[in-house]
C-alpha positions in Angstrom: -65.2 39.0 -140.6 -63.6 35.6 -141.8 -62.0 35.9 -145.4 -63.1 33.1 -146.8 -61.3 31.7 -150.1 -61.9 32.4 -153.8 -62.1 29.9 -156.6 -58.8 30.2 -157.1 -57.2 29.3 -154.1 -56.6 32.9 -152.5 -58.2 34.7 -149.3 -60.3 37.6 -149.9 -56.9 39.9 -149.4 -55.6 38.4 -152.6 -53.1 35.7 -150.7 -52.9 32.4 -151.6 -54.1 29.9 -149.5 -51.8 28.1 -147.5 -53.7 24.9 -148.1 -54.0 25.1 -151.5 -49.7 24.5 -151.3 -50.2 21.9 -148.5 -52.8 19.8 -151.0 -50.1 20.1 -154.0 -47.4 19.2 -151.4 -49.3 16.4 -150.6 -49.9 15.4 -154.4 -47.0 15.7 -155.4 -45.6 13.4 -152.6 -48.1 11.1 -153.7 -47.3 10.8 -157.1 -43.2 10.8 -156.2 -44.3 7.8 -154.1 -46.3 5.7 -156.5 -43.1 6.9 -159.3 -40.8 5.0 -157.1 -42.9 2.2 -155.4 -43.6 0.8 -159.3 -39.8 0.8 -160.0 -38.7 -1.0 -157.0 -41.5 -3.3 -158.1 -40.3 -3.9 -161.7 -36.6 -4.4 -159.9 -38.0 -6.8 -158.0 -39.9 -8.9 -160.8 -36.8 -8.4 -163.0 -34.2 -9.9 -160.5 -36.6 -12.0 -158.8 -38.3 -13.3 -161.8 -36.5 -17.0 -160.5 -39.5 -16.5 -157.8 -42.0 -14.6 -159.4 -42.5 -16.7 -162.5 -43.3 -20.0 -161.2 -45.5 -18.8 -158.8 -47.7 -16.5 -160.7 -48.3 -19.3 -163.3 -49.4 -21.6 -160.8 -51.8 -18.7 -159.6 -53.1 -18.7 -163.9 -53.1 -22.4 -163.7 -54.8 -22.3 -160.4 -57.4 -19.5 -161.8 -57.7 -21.8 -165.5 -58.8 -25.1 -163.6 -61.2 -23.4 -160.6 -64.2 -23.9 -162.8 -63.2 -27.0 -163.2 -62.9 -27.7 -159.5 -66.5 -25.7 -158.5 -68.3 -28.0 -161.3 -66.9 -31.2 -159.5 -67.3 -29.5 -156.0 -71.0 -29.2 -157.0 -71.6 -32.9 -158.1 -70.3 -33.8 -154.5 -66.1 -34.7 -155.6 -63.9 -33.2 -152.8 -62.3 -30.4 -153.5 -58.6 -32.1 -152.9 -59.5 -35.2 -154.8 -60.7 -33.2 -157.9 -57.6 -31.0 -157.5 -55.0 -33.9 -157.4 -56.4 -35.8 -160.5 -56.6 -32.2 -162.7 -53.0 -31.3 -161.2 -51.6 -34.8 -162.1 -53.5 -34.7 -165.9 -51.7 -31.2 -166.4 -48.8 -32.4 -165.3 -49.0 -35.7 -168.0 -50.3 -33.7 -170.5 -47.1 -31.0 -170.5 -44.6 -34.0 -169.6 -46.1 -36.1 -172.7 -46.5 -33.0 -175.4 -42.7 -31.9 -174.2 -41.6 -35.5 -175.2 -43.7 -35.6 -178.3 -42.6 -32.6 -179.9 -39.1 -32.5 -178.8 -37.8 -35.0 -181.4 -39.5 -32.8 -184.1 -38.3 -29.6 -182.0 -35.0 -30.4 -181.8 -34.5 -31.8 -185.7 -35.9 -28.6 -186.9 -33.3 -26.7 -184.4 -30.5 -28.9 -186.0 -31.2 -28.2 -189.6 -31.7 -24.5 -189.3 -29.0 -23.8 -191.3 -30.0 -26.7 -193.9 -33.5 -24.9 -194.1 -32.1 -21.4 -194.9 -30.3 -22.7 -197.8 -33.3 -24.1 -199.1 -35.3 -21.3 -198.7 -32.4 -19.0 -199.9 -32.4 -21.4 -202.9 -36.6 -21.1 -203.4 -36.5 -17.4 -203.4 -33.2 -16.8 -206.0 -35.3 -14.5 -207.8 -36.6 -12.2 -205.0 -32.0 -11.9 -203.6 -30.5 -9.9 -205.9 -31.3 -6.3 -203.9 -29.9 -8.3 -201.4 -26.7 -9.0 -202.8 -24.5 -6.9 -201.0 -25.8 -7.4 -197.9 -25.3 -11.5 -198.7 -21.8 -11.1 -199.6 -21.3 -8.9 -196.6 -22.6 -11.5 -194.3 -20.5 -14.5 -196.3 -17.0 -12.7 -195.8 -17.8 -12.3 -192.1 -18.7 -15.7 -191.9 -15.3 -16.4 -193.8 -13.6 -14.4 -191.3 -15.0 -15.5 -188.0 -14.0 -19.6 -189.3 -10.8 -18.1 -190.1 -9.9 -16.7 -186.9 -11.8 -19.9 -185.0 -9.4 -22.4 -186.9 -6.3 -22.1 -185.2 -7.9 -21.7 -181.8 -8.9 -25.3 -181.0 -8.3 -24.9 -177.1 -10.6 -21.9 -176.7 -13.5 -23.9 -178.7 -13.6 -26.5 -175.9 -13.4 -24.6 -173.5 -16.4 -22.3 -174.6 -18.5 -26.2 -175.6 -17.5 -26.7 -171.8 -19.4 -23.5 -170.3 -22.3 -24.0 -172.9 -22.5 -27.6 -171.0 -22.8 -26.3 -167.5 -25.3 -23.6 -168.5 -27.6 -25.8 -170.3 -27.3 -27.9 -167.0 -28.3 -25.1 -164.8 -31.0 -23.9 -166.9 -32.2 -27.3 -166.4 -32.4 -27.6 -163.3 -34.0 -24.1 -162.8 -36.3 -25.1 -165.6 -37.1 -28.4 -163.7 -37.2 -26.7 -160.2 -39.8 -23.8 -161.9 -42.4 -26.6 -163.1 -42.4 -28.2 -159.6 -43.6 -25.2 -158.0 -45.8 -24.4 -160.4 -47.8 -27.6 -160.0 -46.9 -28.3 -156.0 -48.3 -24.7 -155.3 -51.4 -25.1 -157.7 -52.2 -28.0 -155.9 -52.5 -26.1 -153.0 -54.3 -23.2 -154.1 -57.1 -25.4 -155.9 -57.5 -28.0 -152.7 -57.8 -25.3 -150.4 -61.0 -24.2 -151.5 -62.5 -21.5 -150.0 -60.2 -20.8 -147.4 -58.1 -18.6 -149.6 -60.8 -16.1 -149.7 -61.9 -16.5 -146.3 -58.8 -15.5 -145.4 -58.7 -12.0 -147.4 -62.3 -11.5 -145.9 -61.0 -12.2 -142.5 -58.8 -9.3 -142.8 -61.7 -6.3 -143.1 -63.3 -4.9 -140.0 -67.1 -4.2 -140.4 -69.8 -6.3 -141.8 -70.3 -4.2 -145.2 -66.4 -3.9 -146.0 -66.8 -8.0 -145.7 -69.3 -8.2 -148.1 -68.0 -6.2 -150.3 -64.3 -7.6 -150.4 -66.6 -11.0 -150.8 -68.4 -10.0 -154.0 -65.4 -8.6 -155.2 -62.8 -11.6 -154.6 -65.4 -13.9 -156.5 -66.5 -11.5 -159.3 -62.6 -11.7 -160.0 -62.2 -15.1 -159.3 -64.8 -16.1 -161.2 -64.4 -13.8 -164.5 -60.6 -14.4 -164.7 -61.0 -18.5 -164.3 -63.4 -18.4 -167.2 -61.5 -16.3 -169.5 -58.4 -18.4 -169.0 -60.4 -21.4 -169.1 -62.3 -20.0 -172.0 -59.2 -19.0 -174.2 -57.2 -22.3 -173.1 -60.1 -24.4 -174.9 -60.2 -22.1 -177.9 -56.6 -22.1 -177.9 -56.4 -26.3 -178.4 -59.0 -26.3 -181.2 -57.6 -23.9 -182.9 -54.4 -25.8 -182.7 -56.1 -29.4 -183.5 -57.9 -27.6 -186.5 -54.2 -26.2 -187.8 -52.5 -29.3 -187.1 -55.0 -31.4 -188.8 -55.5 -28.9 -192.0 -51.7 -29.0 -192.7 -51.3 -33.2 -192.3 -53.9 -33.1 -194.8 -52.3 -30.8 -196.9 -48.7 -32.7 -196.6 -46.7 -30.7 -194.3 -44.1 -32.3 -192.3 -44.6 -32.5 -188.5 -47.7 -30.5 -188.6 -48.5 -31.9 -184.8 -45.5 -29.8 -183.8 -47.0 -26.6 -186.1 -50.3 -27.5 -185.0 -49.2 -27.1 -180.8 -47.1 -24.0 -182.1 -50.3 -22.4 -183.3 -51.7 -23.3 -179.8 -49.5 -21.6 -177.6 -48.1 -18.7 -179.6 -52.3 -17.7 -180.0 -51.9 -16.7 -176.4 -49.9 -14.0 -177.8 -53.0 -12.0 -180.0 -51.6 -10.6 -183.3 -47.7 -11.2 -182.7 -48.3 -15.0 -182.5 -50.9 -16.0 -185.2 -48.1 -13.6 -187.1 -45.2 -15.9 -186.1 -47.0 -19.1 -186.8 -47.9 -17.8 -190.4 -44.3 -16.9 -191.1 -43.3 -20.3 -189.8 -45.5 -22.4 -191.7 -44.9 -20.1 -194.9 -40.7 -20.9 -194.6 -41.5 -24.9 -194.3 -44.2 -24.8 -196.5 -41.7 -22.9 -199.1 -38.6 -25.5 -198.7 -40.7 -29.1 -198.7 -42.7 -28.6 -201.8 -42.3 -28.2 -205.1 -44.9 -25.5 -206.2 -44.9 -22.3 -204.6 -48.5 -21.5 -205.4 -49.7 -25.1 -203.4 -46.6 -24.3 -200.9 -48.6 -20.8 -199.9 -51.9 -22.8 -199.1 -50.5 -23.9 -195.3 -50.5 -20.1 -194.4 -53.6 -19.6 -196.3 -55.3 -21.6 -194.3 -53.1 -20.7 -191.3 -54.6 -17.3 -191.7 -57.9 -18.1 -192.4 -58.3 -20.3 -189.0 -56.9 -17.2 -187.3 -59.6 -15.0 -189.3 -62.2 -17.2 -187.6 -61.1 -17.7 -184.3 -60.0 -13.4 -183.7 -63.2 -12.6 -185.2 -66.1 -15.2 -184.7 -64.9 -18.0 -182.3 -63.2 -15.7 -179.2 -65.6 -12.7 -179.4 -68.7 -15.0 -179.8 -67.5 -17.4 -176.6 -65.2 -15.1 -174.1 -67.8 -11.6 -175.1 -66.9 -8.3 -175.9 -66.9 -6.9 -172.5 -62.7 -8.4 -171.4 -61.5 -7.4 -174.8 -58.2 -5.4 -174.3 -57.0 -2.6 -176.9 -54.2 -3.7 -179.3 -52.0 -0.5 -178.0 -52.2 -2.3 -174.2 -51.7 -5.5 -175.9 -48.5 -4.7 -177.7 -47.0 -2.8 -174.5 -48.1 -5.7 -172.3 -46.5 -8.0 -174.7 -42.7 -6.2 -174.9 -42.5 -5.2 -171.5 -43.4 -8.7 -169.9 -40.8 -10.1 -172.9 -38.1 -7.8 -172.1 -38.7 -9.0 -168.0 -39.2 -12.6 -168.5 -38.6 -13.8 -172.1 -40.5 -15.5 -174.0 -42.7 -17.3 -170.5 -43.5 -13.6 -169.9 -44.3 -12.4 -173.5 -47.1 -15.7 -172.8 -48.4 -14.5 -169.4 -48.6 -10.8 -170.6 -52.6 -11.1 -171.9 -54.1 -12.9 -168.9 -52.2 -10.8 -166.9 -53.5 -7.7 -168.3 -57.1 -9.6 -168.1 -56.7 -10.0 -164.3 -55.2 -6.2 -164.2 -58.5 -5.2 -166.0 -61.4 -7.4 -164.0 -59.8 -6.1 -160.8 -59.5 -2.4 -162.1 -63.5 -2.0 -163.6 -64.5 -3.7 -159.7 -62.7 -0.2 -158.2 -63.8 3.1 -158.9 -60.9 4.8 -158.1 -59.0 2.5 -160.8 -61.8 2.4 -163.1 -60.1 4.8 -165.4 -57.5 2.3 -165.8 -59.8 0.1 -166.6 -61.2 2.4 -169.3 -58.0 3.1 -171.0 -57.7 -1.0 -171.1 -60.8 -1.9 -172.6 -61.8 -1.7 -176.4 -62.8 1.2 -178.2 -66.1 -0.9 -179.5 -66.7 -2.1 -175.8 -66.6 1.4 -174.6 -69.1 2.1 -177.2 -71.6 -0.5 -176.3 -70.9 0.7 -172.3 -71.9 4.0 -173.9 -74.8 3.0 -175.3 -76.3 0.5 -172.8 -75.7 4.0 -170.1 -78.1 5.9 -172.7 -80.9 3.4 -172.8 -80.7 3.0 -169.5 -81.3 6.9 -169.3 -83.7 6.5 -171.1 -85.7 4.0 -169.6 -86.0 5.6 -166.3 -86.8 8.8 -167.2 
């Protein structure tokens, strides 16, 4: 008679199963395989990032303007036309902001050091536990001029390299926002044929469907988050920018577009914009107490937009937990700088939409999402329970 085998994983003669080892073989080959698979591909977005970078942000600016591009498609405007003229307007619109700000930008750069005396100066009476580590800092400082000051020859030579990398980031800077725009314009005038493509690529009638549904759930969740949160993300900056030139702060067009884009970054960025406005707020007027209301308000706009504005327009269900936020946020940093730090959210967006679309990935989906949208899952499941029996 056959021994057939127990629950765990031995023959009737007390022997283990050879299959039992050939499944753990197996798993554990798996899981080796995966290990090294997502470190060649952190490798590769860490020396590639030259490549990478450009082209994924065309596929999130591609993705933010393809509702854009249905609506028109829908009201009869070619797809290539509609394409061009939103392409070309982002285009102006980042070209004419850049030139805008950059006056303001690079003043504020130049009189760094102007604005820490001044704010040293404001705050006299919160230094003196901070003494030492002043004084510390000031005979370093001493030191470094002293040992600069005979070396003339090695300063110019140092101003020299400092020219030719500027001049190379440059031209990688200008060579990265080409390709982000050139390849947008490609992947928003092509249409459909994107996706027909992907399709084109599964056998059987039901896989086709299904990759189908799939493709333009994603498509179609992800392009109205980003366009969504994009929108949000210019009010929210209009409101700043127009609250502080009411209140008297200087250049508050350029705090006003810094509230804009560092709000991609949830928590970390309406954190940075607070401490920002509080420092200029501090060093260009006279009271303290009617210096502190620009990051009063600051952090009321923020109160209203994290907790009424965003939730109330994007929904509850593409929320992301703070803990995958904060990850997301210093592991795309430390690959990509500051561009990544940006891209890290609607990244983790697209990771989420494409994961709760899987079952096999819907874990990762789970561990992605909110606590309170798991909650409301929870409860929707129940009622629906419920209702059918």
């Amino acid at each position: 008679m056959k021994a057939e085998p127990t629950a765990s994983g031995t023959g009737a003669t007390g022997t283990p199963d050879p299959r039992e080892d050939i499944r753990a073989d197996t798993h554990l080959i798996r899981s080796l395989l995966i290990g090294i698979f997502i470190l060649m591909a952190v490798y590769a977005l860490y020396f590639g990032r030259a490549f990478f970078m450009p082209v994924i942000l065309a596929f999130l600016l591609a993705l933010t303007l393809t509702p854009i591009v249905r609506f028109l498609r829908q009201h009869g405007v070619p797809d290539a036309l509609s394409a061009t003229l939103l392409v070309l307007l982002s285009l102006i619109f980042v070209a004419g902001a850049g030139y805008l700000l950059s006056g303001p930008v690079i003043e504020l750069i130049n009189n760094a050091s102007t604005i820490g005396m001044q704010l040293t100066e404001r705050l006299a009476q919160l230094r003196q536990p901070f003494e030492k580590i002043m004084q510390i800092s000031h005979q370093l400082e001493g030191l470094t001029q002293t040992s600069q000051e005979p070396d003339v020859q090695k300063v110019a030579v140092a101003q020299s390299g400092m020219l030719s990398s500027a001049a190379g980031n440059i031209l990688s800077a200008g060579t990265g926002i080409t390709i982000v725009f050139v390849l947008s314009l490609f992947l928003l005038a092509s249409g459909t044929m994107f996706y027909e493509k992907i399709i084109q690529s599964f056998a059987s009638l039901s896989e086709k469907k299904r990759a189908l549904r799939v493709v333009y759930d994603v498509e179609r969740e992800i392009s109205h988050y980003l366009l969504t949160v994009t929108i949000i993300n210019a009010g929210l900056g209009t409101v700043i920018g127009l609250g502080l030139w009411g209140l008297g702060m200087p250049n508050p067009m350029v705090w006003g577009a810094a509230a804009a884009l560092l709000n991609f970054l949830p928590y970390v960025g309406a954190l940075m914009t607070i401490i920002l406005v509080t420092v200029i707020a501090l060093i260009s007027f006279d009271s303290i107490s009617f210096a502190l209301l620009a990051p009063t308000f600051v952090l009321l706009c923020d109160i209203v937009e994290g907790q009424f504005v965003t939730p109330l327009v994007v929904g509850r269900r593409l929320e992301i937990n703070a803990v995958a936020i904060f990850i997301a946020i210093a592991f795309w940093s430390w690959l990509w700088g500051f561009v990544g730090a940006l891209m890290a959210v609607p990244l983790l967006v697209v990771v989420k939409v494409f994961c709760d679309h899987f079952e096999g990935l819907s874990h990762v989906g789970n561990f992605l999402a909110a606590q309170h949208s798991l909650v409301v899952e929870e409860d929707t499941a129940e009622q629906n329970g419920k209702v059918r029996t």
